[in-house]
C-alpha positions in Angstrom: 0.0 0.0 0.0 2.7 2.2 1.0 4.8 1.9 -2.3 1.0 2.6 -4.4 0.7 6.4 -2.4 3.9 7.1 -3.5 3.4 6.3 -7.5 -0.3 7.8 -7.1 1.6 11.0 -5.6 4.2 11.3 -8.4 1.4 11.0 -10.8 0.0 13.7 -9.4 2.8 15.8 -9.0 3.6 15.2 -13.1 0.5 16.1 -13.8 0.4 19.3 -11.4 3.9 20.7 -13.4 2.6 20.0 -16.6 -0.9 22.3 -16.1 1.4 24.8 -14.2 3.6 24.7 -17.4 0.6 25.3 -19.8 -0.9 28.4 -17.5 2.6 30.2 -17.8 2.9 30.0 -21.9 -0.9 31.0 -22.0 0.1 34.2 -19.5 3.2 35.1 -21.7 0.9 35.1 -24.8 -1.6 37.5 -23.1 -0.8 41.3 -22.7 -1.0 42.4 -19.0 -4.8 44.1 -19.5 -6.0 40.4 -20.4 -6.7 41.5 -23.7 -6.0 39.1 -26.6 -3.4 40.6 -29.5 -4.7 39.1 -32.8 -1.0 38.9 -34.7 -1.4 39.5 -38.2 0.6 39.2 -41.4 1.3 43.2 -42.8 -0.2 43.4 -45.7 1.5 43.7 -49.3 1.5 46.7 -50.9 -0.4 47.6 -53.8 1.1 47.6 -56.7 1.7 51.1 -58.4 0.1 51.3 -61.8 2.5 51.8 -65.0 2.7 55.3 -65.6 1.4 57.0 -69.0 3.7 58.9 -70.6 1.9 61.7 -72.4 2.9 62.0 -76.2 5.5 64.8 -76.9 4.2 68.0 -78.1 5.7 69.0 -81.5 7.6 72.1 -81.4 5.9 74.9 -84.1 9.8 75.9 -84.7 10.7 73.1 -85.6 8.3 71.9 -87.7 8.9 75.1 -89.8 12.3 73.9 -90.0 11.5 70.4 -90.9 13.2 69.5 -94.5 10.7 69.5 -97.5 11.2 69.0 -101.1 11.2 72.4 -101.8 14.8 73.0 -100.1 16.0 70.8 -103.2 14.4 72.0 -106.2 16.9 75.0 -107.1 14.7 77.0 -109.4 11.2 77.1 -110.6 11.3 79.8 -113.0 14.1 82.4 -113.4 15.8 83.0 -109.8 18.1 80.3 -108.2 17.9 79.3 -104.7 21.3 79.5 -103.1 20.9 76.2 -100.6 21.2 74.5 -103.7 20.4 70.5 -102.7 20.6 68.6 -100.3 23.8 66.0 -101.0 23.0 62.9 -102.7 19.9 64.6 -104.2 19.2 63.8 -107.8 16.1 66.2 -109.3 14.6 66.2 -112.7 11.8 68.5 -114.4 10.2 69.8 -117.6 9.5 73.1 -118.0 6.9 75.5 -120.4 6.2 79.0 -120.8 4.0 81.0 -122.7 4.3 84.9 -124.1 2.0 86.7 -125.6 1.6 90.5 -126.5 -1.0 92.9 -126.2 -1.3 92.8 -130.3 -4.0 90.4 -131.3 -2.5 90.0 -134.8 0.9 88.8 -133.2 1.4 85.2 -132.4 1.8 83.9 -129.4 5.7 82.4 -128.6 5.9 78.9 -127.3 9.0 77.7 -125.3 10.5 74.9 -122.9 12.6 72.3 -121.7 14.2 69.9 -119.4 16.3 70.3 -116.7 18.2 68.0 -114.0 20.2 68.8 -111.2 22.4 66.9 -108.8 24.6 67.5 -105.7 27.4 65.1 -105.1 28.2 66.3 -101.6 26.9 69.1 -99.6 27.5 72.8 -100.8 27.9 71.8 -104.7 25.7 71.4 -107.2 25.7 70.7 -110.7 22.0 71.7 -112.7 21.9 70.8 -116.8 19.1 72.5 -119.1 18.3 72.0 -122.4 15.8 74.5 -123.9 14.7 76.8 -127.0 16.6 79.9 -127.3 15.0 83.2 -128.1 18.0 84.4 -130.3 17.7 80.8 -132.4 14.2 79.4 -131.6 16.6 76.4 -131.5 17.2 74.0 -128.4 20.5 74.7 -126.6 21.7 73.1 -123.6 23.4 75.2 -120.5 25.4 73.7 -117.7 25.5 75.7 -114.3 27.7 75.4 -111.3 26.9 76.8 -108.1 28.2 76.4 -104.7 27.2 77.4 -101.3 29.6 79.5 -99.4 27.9 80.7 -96.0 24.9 79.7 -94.4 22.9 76.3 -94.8 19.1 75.0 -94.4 19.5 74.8 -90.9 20.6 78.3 -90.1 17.9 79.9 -92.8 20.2 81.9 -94.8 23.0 81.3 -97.3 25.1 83.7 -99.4 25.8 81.3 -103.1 28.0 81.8 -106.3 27.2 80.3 -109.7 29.3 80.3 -113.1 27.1 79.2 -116.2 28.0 77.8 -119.9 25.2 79.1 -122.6 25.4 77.2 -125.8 23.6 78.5 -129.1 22.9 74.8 -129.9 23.8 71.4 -129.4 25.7 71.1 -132.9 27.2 74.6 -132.1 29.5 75.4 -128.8 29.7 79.0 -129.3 27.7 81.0 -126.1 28.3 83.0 -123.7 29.4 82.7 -119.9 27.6 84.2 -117.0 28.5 84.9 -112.8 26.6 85.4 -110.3 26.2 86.0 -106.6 23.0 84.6 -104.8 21.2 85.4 -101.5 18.8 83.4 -99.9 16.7 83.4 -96.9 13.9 81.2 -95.0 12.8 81.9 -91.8 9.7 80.2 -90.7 7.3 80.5 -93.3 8.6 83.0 -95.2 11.4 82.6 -98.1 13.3 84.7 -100.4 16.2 84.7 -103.1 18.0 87.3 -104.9 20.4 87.0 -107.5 22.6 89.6 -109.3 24.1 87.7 -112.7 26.5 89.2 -115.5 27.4 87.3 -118.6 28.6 87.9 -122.2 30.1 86.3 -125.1 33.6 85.1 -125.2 34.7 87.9 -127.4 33.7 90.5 -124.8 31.7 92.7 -127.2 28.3 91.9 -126.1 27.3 91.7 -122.1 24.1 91.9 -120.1 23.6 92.4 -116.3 20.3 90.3 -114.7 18.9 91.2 -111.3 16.2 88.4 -110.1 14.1 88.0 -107.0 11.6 85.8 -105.3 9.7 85.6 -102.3 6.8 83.9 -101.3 5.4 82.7 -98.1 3.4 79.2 -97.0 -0.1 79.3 -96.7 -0.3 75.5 -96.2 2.2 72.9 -95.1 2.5 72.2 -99.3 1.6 75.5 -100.8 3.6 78.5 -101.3 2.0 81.5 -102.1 4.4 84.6 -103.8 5.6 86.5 -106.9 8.9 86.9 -109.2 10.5 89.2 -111.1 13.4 89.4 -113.1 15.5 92.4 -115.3 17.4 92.5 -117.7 20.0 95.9 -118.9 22.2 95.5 -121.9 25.9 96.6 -120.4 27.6 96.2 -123.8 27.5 96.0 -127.8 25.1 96.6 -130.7 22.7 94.0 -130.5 19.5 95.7 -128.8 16.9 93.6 -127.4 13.6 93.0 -129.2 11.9 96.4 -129.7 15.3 97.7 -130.2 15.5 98.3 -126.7 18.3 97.9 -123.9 16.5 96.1 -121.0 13.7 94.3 -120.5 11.5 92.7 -117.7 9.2 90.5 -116.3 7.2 90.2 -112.7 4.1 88.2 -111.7 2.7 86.2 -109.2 3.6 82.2 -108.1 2.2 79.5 -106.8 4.6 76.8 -105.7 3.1 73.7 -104.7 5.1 70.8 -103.0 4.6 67.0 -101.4 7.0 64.1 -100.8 9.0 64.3 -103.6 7.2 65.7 -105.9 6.4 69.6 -107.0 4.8 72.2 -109.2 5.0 75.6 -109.8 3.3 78.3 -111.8 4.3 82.0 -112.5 2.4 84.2 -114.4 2.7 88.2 -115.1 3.4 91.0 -117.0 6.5 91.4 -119.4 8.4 92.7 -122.0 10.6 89.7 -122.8 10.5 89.0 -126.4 7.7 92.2 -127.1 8.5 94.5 -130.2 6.2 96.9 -129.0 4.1 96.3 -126.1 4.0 95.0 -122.7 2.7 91.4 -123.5 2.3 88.7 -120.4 3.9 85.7 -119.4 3.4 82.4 -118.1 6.1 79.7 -117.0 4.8 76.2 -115.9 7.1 73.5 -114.2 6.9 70.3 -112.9 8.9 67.2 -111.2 10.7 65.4 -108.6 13.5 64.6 -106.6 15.3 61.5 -105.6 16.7 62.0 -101.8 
């Protein structure tokens, strides 16, 4: 009996440390004001959303500085452009104009041609035409070189030179030579050329001076809305200009109309070019495109 008290006591005492052991983990757990603490996993954060980037605005200056085909068609009618081409560019175009005097019993005169230009590198270009001559109402081809000396496209200005071989006709290499400076500006939306040529024949008896300028300003993204004029004095010799005078001239209004590659021009006004007699009018056509 004795040795059964003492296992029944140890059993007890077991069991007595155990519940004492499982009242003190409980306590720990517990915050002093009895209150339960609910431990929770923090929460992830949300996930920012990809941002939107807003598209860039395009800048007006810019844009009016953006290259267009019309930076690479040297000349429409009389005046030349002194940016010349781009390099690499290959252009080509035909070219018509009519006169016509006041003088209904006079007929009207009926001219054109071809003409292609190329730029090899930047600053030089070459420009070949073929068309009818007044003095021979024959087809003669001309060669010009011009290079650009100051300026460029980017800065919208540029100061030129250009030295240019007349023929009388393709079986015939007699002509004359001609110089001259050129100005050209472009700012924005407005553009404008001036040239101031000289030329004669290479027996220095006969010699003209030529003043040409153009301006014109774009109405639309493709359209350029001006005028051009050109003069013409007799400097030296015998031969006077139709209507046995020593100048002559011609002004009018243009519309120069460009996309892609491709443009158009028309320039129609008064003149005195080829007129006996009379002030007549004048129309020059031209059409083409470039390769850049």
């Amino acid at each position: 009996m004795r040795k059964i008290k003492l296992a029944c006591a140890a059993s007890f005492g077991v069991a007595a440390f155990l519940q004492f052991s499982e009242d003190a983990c409980a306590q720990q757990l517990e915050p002093s004001s009895g209150v339960a603490v609910n431990i929770e996993a923090p929460a992830a954060a949300p996930t920012p959303a990809p941002a939107v980037e807003k598209p860039a605005q395009p800048d007006p200056e810019q844009q009016a500085k953006r290259h267009s085909v019309a930076f690479d068609v040297p000349r429409v009618a009389y005046t030349d452009s002194a940016f010349g081409s781009g390099a690499l560019t290959l252009g080509a175009a035909g070219f018509g104009e009519l006169r016509s005097s006041s003088d209904t019993t006079a007929d009207p005169h009926f001219g054109g041609g071809i003409r292609i230009w190329g730029s090899p590198i930047d600053r030089l270009l070459f420009v070949l035409d073929a068309q009818r001559r007044d003095s021979t109402n024959e087809f003669a081809p001309s060669v010009t070189a011009q290079v650009r000396i100051l300026g460029s496209e980017r800065a919208g200005w540029a100061l030129g030179a250009l030295a240019r071989y007349k023929t009388e006709g393709f079986a015939e290499m007699e002509g004359e030579m001609e110089g001259g400076i050129l100005a050209s500006l472009s700012q924005r939306r407005f553009h404008g050329d001036l040239n101031l040529v000289i030329g004669g024949d290479f027996d220095g008896r006969e010699s003209d001076g030529e003043l040409l300028a153009r301006a014109g300003y774009d109405v639309l993204p493709y359209l350029r809305v001006g005028a051009e004029g050109r003069g013409r004095y007799r400097l030296a010799g015998e031969v006077d200009l139709p209507g046995g005078r020593s100048w002559d001239a011609f002004g009018g209004a243009q519309l120069f109309a460009f996309y892609d590659h491709y443009f158009g021009a028309v320039t129609v006004g008064p003149s005195t070019v080829g007129m006996v007699d009379t002030v007549g009018w004048s129309m020059l056509a031209s059409a083409g495109g470039v390769m850049f």
